[in-house]
BAMIPA-571922 format. One record per residue (C-alpha): x, y, z. Coordinates in pm, whole numbers, padded with zeros to 5 digits, always signed. Layout:
BAMIPA-571922
XYZ;...
//
This chain:
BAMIPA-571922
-00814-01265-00895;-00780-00867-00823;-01016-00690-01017;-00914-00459-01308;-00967-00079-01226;-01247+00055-01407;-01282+00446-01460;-01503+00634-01641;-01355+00979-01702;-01649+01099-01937;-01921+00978-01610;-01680+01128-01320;-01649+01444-01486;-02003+01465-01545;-02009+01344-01175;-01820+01606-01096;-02008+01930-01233;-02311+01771-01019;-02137+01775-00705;-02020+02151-00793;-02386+02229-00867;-02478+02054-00458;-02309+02337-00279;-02333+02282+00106;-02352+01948+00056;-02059+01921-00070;-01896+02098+00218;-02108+01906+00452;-01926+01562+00349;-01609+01690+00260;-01588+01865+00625;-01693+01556+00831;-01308+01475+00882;-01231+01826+01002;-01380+01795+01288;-01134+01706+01533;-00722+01779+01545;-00541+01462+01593;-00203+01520+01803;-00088+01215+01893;-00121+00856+01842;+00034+00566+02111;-00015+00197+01851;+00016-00099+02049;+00043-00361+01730;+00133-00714+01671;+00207-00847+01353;+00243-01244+01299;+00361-01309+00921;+00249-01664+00956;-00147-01600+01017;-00083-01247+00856;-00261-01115+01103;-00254-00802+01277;-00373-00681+01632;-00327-00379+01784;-00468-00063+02017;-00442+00276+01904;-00434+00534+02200;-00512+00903+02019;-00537+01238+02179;-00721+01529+01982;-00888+01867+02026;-01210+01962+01917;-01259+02170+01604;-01640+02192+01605;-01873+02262+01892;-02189+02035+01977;-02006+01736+01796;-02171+01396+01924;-02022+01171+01656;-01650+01125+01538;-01613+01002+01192;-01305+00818+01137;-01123+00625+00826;-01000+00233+00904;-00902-00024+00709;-01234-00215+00572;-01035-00599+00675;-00978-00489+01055;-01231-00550+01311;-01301-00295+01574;-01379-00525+01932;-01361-00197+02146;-01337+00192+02172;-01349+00360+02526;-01318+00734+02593;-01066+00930+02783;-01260+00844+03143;-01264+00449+03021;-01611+00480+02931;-01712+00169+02657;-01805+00395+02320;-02037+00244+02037;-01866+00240+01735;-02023+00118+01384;-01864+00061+01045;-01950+00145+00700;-01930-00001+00352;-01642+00294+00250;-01413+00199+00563;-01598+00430+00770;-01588+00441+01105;-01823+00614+01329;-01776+00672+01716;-02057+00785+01905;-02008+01033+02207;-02141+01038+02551;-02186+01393+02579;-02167+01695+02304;-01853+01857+02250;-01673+02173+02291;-01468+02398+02042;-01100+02351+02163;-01220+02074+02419;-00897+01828+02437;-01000+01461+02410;-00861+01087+02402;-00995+00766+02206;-00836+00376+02245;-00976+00176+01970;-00869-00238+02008;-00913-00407+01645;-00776-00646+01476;-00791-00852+01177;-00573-01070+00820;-00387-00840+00625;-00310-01059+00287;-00325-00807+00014;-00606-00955-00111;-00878-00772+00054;-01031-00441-00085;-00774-00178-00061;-00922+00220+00093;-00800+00303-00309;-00948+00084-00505;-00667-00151-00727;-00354-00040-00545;-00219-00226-00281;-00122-00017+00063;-00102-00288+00300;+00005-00686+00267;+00111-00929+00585;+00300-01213+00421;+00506-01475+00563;+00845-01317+00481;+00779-00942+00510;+00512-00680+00512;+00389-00304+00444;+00152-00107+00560;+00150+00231+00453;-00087+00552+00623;-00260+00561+00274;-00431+00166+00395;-00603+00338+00677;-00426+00039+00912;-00502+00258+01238;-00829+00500+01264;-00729+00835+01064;-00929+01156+01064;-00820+01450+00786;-00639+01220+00551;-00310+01350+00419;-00419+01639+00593;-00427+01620+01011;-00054+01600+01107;+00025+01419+01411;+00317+01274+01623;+00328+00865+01697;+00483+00651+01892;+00470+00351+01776;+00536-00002+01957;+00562-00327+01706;+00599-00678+01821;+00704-00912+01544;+00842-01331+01592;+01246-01280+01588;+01396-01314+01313;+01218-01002+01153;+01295-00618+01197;+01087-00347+01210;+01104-00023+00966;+00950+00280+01064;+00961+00682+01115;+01152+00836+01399;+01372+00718+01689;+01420+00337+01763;+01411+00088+02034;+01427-00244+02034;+01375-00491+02325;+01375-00912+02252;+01219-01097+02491;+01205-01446+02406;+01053-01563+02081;+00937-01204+02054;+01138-00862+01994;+00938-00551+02046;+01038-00199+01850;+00957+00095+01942;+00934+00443+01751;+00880+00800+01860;+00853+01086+01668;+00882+01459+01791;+00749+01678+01489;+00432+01622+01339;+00403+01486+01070;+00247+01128+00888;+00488+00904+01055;+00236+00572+01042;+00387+00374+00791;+00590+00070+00874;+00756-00248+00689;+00856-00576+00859;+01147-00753+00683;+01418-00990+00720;+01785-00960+00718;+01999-00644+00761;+02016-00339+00489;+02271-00289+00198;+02418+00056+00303;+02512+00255+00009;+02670+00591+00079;+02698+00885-00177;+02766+01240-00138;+02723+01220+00207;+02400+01049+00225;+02421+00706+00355;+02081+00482+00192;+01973+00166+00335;+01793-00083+00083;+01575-00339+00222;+01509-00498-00125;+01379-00916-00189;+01391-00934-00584;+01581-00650-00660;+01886-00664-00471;+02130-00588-00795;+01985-00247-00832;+02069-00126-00441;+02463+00011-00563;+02333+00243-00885;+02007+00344-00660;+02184+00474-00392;+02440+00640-00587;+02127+00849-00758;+01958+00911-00439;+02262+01077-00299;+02298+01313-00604;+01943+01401-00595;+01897+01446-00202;+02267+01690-00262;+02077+01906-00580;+01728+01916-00374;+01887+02019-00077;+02031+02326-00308;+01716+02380-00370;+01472+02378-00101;+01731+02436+00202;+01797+02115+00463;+01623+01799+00448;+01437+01715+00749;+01628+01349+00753;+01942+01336+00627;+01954+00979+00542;+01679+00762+00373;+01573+00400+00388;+01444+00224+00036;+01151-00079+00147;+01067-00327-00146;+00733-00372-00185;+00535-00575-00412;+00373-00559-00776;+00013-00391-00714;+00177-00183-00470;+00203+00213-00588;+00545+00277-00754;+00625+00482-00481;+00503+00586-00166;+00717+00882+00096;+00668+00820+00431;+00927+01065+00666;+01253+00890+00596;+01135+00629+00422;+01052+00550+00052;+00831+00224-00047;+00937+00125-00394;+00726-00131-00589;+00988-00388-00733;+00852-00304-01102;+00977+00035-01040;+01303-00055-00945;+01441-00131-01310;+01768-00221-01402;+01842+00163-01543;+01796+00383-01258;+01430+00531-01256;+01538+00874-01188;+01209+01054-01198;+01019+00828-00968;+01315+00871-00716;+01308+01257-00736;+00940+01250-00720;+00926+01104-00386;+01293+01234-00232;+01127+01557-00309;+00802+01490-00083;+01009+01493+00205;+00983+01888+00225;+00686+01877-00021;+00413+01686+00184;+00636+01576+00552;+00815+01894+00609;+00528+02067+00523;+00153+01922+00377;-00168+02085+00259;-00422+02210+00525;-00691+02038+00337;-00722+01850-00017;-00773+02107-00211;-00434+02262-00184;-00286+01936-00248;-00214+02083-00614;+00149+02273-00367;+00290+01931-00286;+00193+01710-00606;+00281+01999-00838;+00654+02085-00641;+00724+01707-00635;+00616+01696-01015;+00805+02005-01091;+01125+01843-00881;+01139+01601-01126;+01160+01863-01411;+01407+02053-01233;+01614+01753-01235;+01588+01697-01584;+01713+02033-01659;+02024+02021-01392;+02107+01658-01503;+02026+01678-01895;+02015+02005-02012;+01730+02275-02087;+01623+02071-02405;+01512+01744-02215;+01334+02021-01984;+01151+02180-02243;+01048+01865-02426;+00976+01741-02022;+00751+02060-01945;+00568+01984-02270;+00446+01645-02170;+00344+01776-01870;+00137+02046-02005;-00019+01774-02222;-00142+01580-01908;-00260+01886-01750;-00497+02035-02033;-00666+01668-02020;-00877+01765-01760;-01029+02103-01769;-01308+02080-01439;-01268+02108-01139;-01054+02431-01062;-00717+02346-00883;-00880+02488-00579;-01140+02194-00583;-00924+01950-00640;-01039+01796-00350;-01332+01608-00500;-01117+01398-00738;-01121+01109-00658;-00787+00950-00506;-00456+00819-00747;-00744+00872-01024;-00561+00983-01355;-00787+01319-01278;-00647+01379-00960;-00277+01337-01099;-00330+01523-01389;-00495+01814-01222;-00307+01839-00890;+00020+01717-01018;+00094+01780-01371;-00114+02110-01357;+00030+02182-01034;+00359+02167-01211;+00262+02398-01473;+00134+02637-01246;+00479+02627-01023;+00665+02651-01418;+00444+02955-01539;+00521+03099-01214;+00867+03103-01262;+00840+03266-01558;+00631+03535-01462;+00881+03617-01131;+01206+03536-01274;+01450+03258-01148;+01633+03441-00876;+01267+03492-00704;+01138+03167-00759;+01426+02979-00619;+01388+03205-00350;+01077+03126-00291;+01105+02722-00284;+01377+02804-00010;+01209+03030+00178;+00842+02851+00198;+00891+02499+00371;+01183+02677+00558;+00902+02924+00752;+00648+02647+00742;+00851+02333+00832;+00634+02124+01035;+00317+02291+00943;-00002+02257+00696;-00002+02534+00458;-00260+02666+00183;-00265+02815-00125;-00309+03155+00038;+00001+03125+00236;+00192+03004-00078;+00006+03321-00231;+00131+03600+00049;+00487+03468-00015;+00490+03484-00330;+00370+03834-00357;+00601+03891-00052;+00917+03759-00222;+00825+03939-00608;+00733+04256-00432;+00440+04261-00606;+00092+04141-00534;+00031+03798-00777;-00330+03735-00700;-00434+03796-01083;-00211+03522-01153;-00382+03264-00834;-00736+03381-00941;-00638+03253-01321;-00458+02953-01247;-00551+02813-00917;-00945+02949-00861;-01046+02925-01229;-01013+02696-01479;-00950+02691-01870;-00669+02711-02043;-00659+03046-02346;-00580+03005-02736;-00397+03341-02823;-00491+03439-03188;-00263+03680-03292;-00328+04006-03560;-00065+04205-03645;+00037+04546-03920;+00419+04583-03997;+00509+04977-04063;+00782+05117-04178;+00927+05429-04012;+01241+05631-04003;+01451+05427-03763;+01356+05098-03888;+01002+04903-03841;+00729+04932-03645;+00468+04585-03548;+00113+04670-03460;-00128+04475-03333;-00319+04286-03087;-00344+03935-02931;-00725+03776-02825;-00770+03473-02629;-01124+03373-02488;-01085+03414-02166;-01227+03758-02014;-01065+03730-01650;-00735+03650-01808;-00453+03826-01687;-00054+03755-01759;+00263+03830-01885;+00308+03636-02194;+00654+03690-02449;+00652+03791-02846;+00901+03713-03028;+00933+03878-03366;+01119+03749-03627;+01326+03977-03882;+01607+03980-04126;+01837+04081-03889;+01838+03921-03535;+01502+03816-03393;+01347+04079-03113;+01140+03948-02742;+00928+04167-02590;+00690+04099-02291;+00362+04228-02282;+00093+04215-02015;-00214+04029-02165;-00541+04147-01947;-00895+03999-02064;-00978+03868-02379;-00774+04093-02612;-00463+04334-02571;-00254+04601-02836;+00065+04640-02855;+00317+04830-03034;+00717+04706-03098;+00994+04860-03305;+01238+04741-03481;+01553+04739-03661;+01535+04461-03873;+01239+04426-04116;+00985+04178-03940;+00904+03852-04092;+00696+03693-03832;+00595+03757-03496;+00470+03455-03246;+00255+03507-02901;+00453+03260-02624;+00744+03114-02856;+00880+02891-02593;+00523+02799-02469;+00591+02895-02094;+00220+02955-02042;-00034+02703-02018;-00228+02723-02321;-00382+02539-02669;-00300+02527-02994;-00442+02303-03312;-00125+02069-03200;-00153+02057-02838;-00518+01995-02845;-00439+01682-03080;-00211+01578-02843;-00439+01602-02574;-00680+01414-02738;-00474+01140-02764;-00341+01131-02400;-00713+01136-02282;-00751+00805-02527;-00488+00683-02363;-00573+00682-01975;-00891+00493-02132;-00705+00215-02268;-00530+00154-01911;-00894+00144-01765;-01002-00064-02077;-01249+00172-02219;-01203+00101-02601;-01517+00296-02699;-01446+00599-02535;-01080+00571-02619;-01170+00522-03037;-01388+00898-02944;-01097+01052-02859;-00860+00965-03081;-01107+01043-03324;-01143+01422-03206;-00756+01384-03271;-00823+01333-03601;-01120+01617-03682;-00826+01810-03572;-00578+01695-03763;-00650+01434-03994;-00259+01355-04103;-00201+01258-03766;+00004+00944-03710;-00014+00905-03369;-00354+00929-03337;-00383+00621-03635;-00195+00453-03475;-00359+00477-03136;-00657+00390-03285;-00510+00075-03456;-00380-00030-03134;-00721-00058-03007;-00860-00278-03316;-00577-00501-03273;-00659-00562-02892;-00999-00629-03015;-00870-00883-03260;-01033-00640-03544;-00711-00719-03734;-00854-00618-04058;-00939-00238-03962;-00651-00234-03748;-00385-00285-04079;-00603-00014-04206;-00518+00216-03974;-00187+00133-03942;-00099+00208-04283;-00267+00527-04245;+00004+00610-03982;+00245+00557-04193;+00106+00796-04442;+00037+01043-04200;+00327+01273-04048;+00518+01009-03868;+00569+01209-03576;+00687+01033-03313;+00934+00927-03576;+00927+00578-03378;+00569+00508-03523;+00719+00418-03885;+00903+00033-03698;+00615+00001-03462;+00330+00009-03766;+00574-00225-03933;+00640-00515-03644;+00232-00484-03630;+00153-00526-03976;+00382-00819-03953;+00244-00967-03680;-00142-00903-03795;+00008-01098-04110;+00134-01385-03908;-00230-01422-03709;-00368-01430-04054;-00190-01686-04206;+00021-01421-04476;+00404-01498-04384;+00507-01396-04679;+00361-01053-04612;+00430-01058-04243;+00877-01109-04338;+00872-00793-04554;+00674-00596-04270;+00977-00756-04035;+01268-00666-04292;+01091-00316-04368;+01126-00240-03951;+01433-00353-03970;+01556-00083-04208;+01424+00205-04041;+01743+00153-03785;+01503+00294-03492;+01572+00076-03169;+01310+00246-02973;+01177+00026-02695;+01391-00241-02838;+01213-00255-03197;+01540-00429-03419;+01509-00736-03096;+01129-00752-03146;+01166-00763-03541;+01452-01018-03570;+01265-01250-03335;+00952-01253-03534;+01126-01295-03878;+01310-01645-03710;+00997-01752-03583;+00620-01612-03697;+00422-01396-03425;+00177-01600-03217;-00097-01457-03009;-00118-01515-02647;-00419-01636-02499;-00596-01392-02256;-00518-01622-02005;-00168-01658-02016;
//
């Protein structure tokens, strides 16, 4: 049985500030896979779906980074075997593994700053899925007897700079016939008896080392000029509507970020544990969960969009990772507003400033010590990464910005950038140097609460508002919209707000009736309702892990803050019911439907529970009104009038854990 990921945000925070507080360690351990440049990579591999098995040699050239260098740390897979490593002159190497899927070769002589280099490691080992995965509970590589995967992200050949050292492969797979190879770049293929061989070469660098093994040929589906080929098992239905929605998002990317570096795309199915999706240079690994019957739009945008954002071009090291999660994050927002209108984006943006305020430390600029696919490390260096690239937009207008998203994987295309290069273009493309806004949003961390105090005068030619707007942040510095409010038509006027509190003076016409600091709520910031919101997203990511206790705190906080809150009741009554507290969890969901009811869906949900705590307790009586009261709230949302017609035909049962 795969083991349930367990993560304590409240301990890897904490874990976090004590890592800030080690200083050169810190860099020490973070640095060790900088050490070398990776250029090239020759894989020899074999795969044999009935032992699930793979064997291989990996052939890589590098140059030397660091001077007097007499051991090479590298990543691989903690399942494969290493038999052999010899050096450039054939020399036998000692090589020794670690607990963490280290991997650490041992040189005959000290090394040389820009000295070039060559490595052949021969390894080998069963690839089932079931073995300990580089990220713990997702599943990156899998050998079964009618297809496999493995992705760069399962460490199946010896990395160095993960996600980071960009490298060109060639890449030569023998597989039993009857199976096909999928991978990056240009294709071979040889048979030669019960064996075919395929070979791959790729001429830009990249991270062009994941592959998939399948059987069959592709569905082809061709729209708006992009042709998609779908390599799906279990979800073969879906290939038509998917590759109608990959061709209208690769066309309205492509308007946005300038030529794709592969015009067409293949889709691989993977398998449930598997991430939803994975990008790999022309190729996107889909998890058969997220391949539901109604086109999952976002995910596809998400990972269409890390073609430029994270192929084309990728961060130099981790901690500008927030460029490439935040763009493919803000792709998907992007979408929403060309496909559904500025509404869905603004409710969209909201959500995502939600998940970004959950996590306060590190700054974006350290994002590198989060720990990988953790809900820190998506929160901070994708949804805040998207709310920096939104703010941003804001601040330099549209016709800039777009500009910009052009412009920057256009000169870097094929390169590792940083947050300084994004930076100098930036400024570069505004006219205007923007590091106030980096050194606030990027290098710092916090979010402000503006607090607004205002004096309405009357003068000759109408009114006059003056006042001031504090925050608690002293190094704050950003442009930030009023709008006031009068009898006539309302008034916007954008001020400058530098350190903790800035005047400002606005006439009017109309007589003012209310004036508001960031109406639209374009800049990253809290109020009484956001912070109750946050609240209960942090309770949330602890339920997924199964932290109850934890979970019940912050929902709680939710409620210091606003005690009328139904969501947060209800949150909280979702966790007593899991704990079969069915007594405190009626409690509380009656209190959520006394409370605001916002999400309106709360009022059916609290209903269809009550009735089903009823049916557990032996009340049927009770449990039929609690059905027939959903039922006339008319909300379907996530199919509520289904779920409470089913229970009033036949009373709610509890599954076993087991089942």
């Amino acid at each position: 049985m795969r083991r349930k990921r367990k993560h304590n945000s409240v301990q890897f925070l904490a874990a976090v500030l004590a890592i800030a507080s080690a200083g050169p360690l810190v860099a020490q351990e973070r640095s060790r896979n900088a050490r070398i440049n990776i250029t090239h990579y020759q894989i020899d591999a074999e795969i044999n779906p009935r032992t699930q098995t793979l064997n291989a040699t990996a052939k890589l050239d590098y140059t030397v980074l660091d001077s007097d260098m007499s051991t090479i740390n590298f990543e691989l897979n903690g399942a494969l075997s290493l038999s052999k490593v010899v050096d450039g002159q054939g020399r036998d190497l000692s090589g020794s593994r670690s607990s963490d899927n280290g991997l650490l070769v041992s040189l005959p002589e000290p090394t040389k700053q820009g000295q070039a280099g060559s490595l052949t490691f021969t390894y080998g080992g069963r690839l089932t899925g079931n073995e300990d995965s580089p990220v713990f509970g997702i599943r990156f590589a899998a050998i079964h007897n009618d297809y496999a995967y493995l992705m760069y992200p399962s460490r199946w050949f010896p990395i160095q700079g993960y996600t980071t050292d960009r490298f060109n492969a060639d890449l030569r797979i023998t597989v039993p016939s009857g199976y096909s190879v999928i991978a990056s770049g240009d294709e071979k293929s040889d048979s030669s008896g019960d064996r075919i061989l395929y070979s791959f070469h790729t001429n830009q660098p990249s991270f062009p080392g994941s592959i998939a093994v399948v059987q069959g040929g592709p569905t082809q589906i061709q729209s708006a000029g992009i042709v998609t080929s779908f390599y799906l098992r279990t979800r073969k239905a879906v290939a038509p509507a998917y590759g109608n929605e990959i061709g209208k998002i690769a066309t309205f990317l492509t308007s946005i970020y300038g030529l794709a570096p592969q015009a067409n795309l293949t889709v691989v199915e993977t398998e449930d544990g598997a991430p939803n999706g994975y990008a790999a240079p022309g190729i996107l690994f889909l998890n058969p969960g997220a391949l539901t019957d109604r086109v999952n739009t976002r995910l596809l945008v998400n990972q269409i969009a890390r073609q430029w954002w994270g192929i084309l071009i990728s961060p130099s090291s981790r901690n500008h990772l927030w460029l490439t999660n935040g763009q493919a994050r803000y792709a998907e927002l992007l979408y929403i507003e060309h496909d559904e209108g500025p509404g869905a984006f603004t409710t969209a943006v909201k959500d995502t400033y939600i998940e970004a305020l959950t996590v306060e430390q590190p700054p974006l600029i350290q994002a590198g010590r989060l720990e990988d696919y953790s809900p820190e490390f998506w929160a901070e260096t994708a949804a805040k990464g998207a709310a920096v690239f939104n703010m941003l937009r804001t601040m330099i207008g549209d016709a800039n910005f777009f500009k910009l998203l052009k412009a920057f994987p256009d000169q870097y295309a094929w390169k590792a950038v940083s947050t300084a290069n994004f930076e100098d273009m930036t400024s570069q493309v505004y006219g205007q140097n923007v590091r106030y806004f980096f050194l606030q949003w990027i290098d710092s961390s916090g979010a402000p609460q503006f607090k607004l105090d205002y004096i309405v005068y009357r003068t000759q030619k109408g009114f006059r508002v003056v006042g001031k707007v504090n925050q608690d942040l002293d190094t704050f510095h950003m442009p930030v919209e009023l709008l006031i409010e009068t009898e006539g038509n309302p008034e916007r006027q954008r001020i400058d707000l530098v350190g903790s509190s800035t005047e400002f003076t606005i006439d009017t016409f109309g007589k003012p009736k209310d004036v508001k600091v960031d109406p639209d709520e374009k800049v990253l910031h809290y109020t009484d309702n956001i912070r109750v919101a946050v609240a209960i997203r942090r309770g949330e990511q602890f339920v997924e892990t199964g932290q109850y206790a934890e979970a019940l705190a912050e929902y709680q906080k939710a409620l210091q803050v606003h005690r009328n809150s139904s969501l947060a009741h209800f949150r909280i009554a979702e966790v007593f019911f899991k704990q079969n507290n069915f007594q405190s969890a009626a409690n509380e969901f009656r209190e959520a439907l006394n409370g605001d009811l916002d999400p309106k869906w709360i009022e059916v949900w609290a209903h269809i529970n009550l009735g089903k705590i009823f049916d557990m307790t032996g009340s049927r009586d009770r449990a039929v009104n609690e059905y027939n009261l959903a039922i006339r709230t008319h909300d379907n949302t996530a199919g509520a009038q289904a779920e409470a017609a089913k229970y009033l035909r036949k009373p709610y049962e509890q599954k076993s854990p087991d089942t």
